[in-house]
N, C-alpha and C positions, 0 to 999 in steps of 0.2 A: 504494500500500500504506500510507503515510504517515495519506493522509487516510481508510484506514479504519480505523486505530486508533484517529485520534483520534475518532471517527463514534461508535468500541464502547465508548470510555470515557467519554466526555459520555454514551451510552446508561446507561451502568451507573451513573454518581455520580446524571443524573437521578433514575433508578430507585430508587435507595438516598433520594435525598431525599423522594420524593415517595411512599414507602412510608413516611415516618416521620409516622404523623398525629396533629395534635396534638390535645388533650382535656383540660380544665381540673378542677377539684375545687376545692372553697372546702373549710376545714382549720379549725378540726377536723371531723371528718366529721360530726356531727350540723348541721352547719349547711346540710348539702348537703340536709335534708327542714325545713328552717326552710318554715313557713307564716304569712304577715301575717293572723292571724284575730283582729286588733281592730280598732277603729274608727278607719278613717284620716283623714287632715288636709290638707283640702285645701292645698296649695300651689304656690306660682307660681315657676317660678326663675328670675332675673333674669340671670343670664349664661350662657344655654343653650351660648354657643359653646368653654366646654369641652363638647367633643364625649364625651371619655371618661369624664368624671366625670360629663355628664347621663344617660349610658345607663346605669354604674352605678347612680344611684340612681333611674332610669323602674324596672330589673329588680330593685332591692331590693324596691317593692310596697309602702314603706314609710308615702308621702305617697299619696296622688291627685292628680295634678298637674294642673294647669287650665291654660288659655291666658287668663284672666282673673284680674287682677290686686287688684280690687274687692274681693274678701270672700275674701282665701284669705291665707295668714303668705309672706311673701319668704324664698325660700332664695337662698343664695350663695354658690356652690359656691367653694372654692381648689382650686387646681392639686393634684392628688395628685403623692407622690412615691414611686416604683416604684423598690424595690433588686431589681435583674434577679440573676440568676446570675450570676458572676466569669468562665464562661468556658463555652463546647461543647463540651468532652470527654466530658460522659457520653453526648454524641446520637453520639460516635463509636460506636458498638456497636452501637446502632439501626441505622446508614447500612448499618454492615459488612454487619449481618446480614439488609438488606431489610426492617427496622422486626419481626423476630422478636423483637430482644431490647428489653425498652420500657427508657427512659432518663425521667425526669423533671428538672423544674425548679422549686424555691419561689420563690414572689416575696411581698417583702412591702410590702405596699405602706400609707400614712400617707394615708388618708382624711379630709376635714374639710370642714366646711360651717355654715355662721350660716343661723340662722333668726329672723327679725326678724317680730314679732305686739304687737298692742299697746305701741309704743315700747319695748320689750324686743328685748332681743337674745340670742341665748343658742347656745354656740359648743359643735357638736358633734367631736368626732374620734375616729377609729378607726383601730386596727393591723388591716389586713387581711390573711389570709394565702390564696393559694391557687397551688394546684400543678397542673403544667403536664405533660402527661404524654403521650409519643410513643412510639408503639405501632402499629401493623400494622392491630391490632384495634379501635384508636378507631377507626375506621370505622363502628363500629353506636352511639359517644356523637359524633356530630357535630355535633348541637344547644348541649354544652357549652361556648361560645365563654366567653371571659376575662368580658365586661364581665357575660352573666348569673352566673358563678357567682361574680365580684367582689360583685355583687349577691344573692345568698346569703350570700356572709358576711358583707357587712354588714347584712343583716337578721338574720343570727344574732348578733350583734354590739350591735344596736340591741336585738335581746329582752333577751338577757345581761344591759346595761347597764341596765333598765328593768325586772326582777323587783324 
């Protein structure tokens, strides 16, 4: 009897977690229909092995990035830093309720990167914000993963700063 308790409660905390699905938004919300409709530049980035800052800015759409290093400006990415949430009390309510009641998270994260072209160097950075959002119903936004719509706002971010 023991071990079928435990069998219905690992069922139900499973269930409560894996009903809570997560769904990102880049903040403010016009940046979630930012389009790169100018003429981009080609560039090469020299330290692909941040993993998470190359895919942010591959889905920013900002550059054209090449695998050749010959005729294109060197980017060089720094470590972002991500202030996460302080804690998971609001995903309690999600859990309770099987992902009926949605619970969100902001992150904001400190985006930066050099781009070096003609002995010039020239250092860009950005507050990036975007919210994390666990709900039942993200189920039908499951495309919206962190690093594309990190990559929205900072292409909404990079217009902003460049009007």
């Amino acid at each position: 009897m023991k071990v079928f308790k435990i069998a219905v409660y690992s069922f139900l905390v499973s269930a409560s977690l894996w009903s809570c699905i997560p769904a990102y938004s880049a903040y403010p919300k016009e940046y979630n229909r930012a389009k790169a409709d100018f003429p981009k530049q080609k560039a090469f980035v020299v330290n692909k092995d941040l993993k998470r800052e190359f895919e942010i800015l591959k889905h920013s759409d900002i550059y054209e990035i090449v695998e050749d290093s010959t005729h294109a400006a060197k980017i060089t990415l720094h470590p972002m830093l991500t202030r996460t949430p302080p804690c998971g009390n609001p995903m309690i309510g999600s859990m309770l309720t099987v992902g009926l009641l949605p619970s969100g998270f902001p992150y904001d994260i400190s985006y930066s990167y050099d781009v070096a072209e003609n002995s010039t160097t020239k250092n860009y950075q950005y507050k990036l914000q975007v919210y994390q959002s666990l709900w039942l119903f993200n189920i039908f936004r499951l495309g919206r993963t962190f690093s594309k719509q990190s990559g929205k706002a900072l292409l909404g971010n990079y217009i902003a700063s460049n009007k």
